[in-house]
N, C-alpha and C positions, 0 to 999 in steps of 0.2 A: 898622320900622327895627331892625336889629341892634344888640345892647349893646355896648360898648366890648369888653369878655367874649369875647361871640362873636367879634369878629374878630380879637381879639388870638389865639383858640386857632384860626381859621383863620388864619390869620400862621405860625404857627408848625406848621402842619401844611405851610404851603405853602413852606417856609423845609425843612422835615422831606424832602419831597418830591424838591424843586428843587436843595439844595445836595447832598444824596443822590446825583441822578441825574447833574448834576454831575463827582460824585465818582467815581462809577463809569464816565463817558464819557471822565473825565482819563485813568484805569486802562485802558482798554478802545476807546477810537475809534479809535486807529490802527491796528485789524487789519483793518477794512471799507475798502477804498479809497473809495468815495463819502463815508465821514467821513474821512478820512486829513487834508486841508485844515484843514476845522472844529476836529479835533481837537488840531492845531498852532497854531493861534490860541488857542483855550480852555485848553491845557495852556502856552504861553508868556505869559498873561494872568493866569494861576494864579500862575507862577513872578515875575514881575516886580513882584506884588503882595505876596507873599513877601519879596522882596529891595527893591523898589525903595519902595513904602511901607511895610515894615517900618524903612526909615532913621527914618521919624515916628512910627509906630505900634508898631513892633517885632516886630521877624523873626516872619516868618510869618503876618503880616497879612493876615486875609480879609474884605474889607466885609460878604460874605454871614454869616460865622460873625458879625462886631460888630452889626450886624443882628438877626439872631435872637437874639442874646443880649442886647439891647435889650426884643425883645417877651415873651422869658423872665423878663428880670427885674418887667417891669410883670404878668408872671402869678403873680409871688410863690415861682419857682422858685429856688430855695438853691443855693451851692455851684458853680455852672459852671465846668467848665475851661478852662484854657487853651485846649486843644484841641478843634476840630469831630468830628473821630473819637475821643477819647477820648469825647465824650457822646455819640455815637451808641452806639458799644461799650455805653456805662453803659445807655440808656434802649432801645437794640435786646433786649439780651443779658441788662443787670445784670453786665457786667463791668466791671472795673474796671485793666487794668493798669497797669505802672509808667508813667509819663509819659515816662520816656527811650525807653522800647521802640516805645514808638507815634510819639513823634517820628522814633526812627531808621527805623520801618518805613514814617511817613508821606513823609521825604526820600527814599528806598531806592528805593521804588517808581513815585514819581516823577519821580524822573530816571531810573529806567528806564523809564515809558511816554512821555519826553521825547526820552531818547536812540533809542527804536523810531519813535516820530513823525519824529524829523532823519532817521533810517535811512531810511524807506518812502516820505518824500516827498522826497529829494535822491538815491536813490541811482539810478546808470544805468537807461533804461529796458530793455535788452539785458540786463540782470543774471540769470545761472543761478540767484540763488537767491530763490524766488517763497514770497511772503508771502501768507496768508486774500484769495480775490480777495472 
């Protein structure tokens, strides 16, 4: 049987993994048409969590990030931030930037792989101008 230990530091490996890949499918799914769908649901599940239990929990609210920062704090990790990408930065890289920069770059980029998802999956199918098939 596994210690408490061990599955807390697989928790957080799998939490490491998952909200990662995630992260990078929000960024990145609407350029494969076979994900274009997926990707629209996942990146408007993103945003609604964001905004809509952020009214409880506060803008920007990610069950995943309160989650892992759950199984962090039972591993006796210090310090967490606010933000899922500022600790990945810190614990990929050991960077640390300003908090403002990463928010505006974490809003930025997501409404624009929000806006290229409403793009690829509503626009004509006759349309001249063709996107990654």
């Amino acid at each position: 049987m596994l210690s408490t230990d061990t599955l807390l530091i697989i928790a957080d490996w799998f939490f490491v993994i998952f909200h990662s890949a995630l992260i990078l499918f929000n960024l990145l799914g609407w350029i494969w048409r076979k994900t274009r769908k997926a990707h629209l649901i996942t990146i408007s599940l993103t945003l609604l969590s964001w905004g809509f239990l952020g009214i409880w929990y506060g803008w920007g609210y990610c069950p995943l990030t309160d989650w892992h920062w759950q199984v962090l704090e039972k591993l006796g990790t210090p310090n967490l931030p606010n933000s899922y990408i500022s600790y990945l930065l810190d614990r990929i890289f050991g960077w640390r930037p300003d908090q403002k920069w990463v928010d505006a770059g974490t809003l930025g980029f997501t409404l624009l792989a929000f806006g290229m998802s409403i793009w690829v999956n509503f626009r004509k199918k006759g349309s001249k101008a063709k996107v990654s098939e």
